[in-house]
C-alpha positions in Angstrom: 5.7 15.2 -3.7 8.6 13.3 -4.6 9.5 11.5 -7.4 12.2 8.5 -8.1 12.5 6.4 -11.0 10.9 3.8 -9.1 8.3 5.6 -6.4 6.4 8.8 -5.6 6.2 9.6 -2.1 4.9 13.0 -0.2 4.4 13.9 3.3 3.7 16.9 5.0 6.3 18.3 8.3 5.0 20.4 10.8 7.6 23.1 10.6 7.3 24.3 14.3 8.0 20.5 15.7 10.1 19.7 12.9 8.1 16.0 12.8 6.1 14.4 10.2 2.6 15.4 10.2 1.5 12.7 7.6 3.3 10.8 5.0 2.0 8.3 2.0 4.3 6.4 -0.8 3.7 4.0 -3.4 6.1 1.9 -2.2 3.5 0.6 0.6 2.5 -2.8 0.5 -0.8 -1.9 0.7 -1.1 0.7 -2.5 1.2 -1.4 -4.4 -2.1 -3.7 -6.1 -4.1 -0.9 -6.1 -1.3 0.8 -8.6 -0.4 0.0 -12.5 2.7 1.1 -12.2 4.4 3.1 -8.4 5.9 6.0 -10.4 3.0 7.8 -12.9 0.8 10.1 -12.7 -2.0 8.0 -11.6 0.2 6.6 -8.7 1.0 10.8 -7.6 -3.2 11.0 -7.9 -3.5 8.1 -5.5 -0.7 9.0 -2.9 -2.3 12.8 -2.7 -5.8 11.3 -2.5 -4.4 9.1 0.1 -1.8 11.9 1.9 -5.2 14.2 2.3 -7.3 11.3 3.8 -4.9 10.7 6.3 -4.3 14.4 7.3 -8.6 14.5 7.6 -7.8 12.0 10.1 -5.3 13.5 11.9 -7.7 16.8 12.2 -5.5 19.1 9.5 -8.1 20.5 7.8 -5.2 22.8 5.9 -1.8 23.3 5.1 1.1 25.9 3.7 3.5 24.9 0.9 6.5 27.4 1.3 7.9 27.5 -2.2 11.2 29.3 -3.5 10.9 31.8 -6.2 12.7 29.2 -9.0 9.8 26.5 -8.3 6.5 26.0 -9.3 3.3 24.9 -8.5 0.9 22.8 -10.8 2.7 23.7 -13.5 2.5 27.4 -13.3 5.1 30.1 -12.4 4.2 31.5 -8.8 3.4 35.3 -8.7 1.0 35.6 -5.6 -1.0 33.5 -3.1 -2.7 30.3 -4.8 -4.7 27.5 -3.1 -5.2 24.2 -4.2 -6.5 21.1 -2.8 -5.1 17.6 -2.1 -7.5 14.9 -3.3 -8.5 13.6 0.0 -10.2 17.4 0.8 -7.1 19.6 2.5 -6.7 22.9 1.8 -3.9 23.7 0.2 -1.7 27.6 0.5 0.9 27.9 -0.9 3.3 31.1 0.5 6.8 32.2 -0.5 
């Protein structure tokens, strides 16, 4: 997930390929009236919800989120293996 002062985006790479697997942003015509505003909280809700839907569709049913030691994930300091799960219903791993 990435935020600017305008926009959230996120998309997932296939690491092996080095391509994007899937990829959603609230700059997108079409989420734009569906959205208050393109860079809250809500609008990082939607774009996972909508991220997870199209990976479903792609058949990725899962994915890894490699993190370095300095960040975190949902708030919280990562000590071991955590899962989590993107609105639209992907498993979510994250590994360091």
């Amino acid at each position: 997930m990435h935020f600017t002062n305008k926009y959230v985006s996120a998309q997932v790479i296939h690491s092996p390929t080095a391509t994007v697997a899937s990829a959603a942003s609230s700059q997108e015509k079409a989420l734009r009236p569906s959205l208050e505003t393109t860079r809250d909280v809500a609008a990082a809700a939607k774009i996972g919800k909508i991220l997870g839907e199209r990976l479903l569709l792609k058949n990725i049913p899962a994915v890894a989120v490699h993190l370095k030691r300095e960040q975190r994930y949902h708030g919280k300091d990562y000590l071991g293996g955590s899962m989590g799960r993107i609105d639209g219903g992907v498993c979510v791993v994250c590994l360091m």
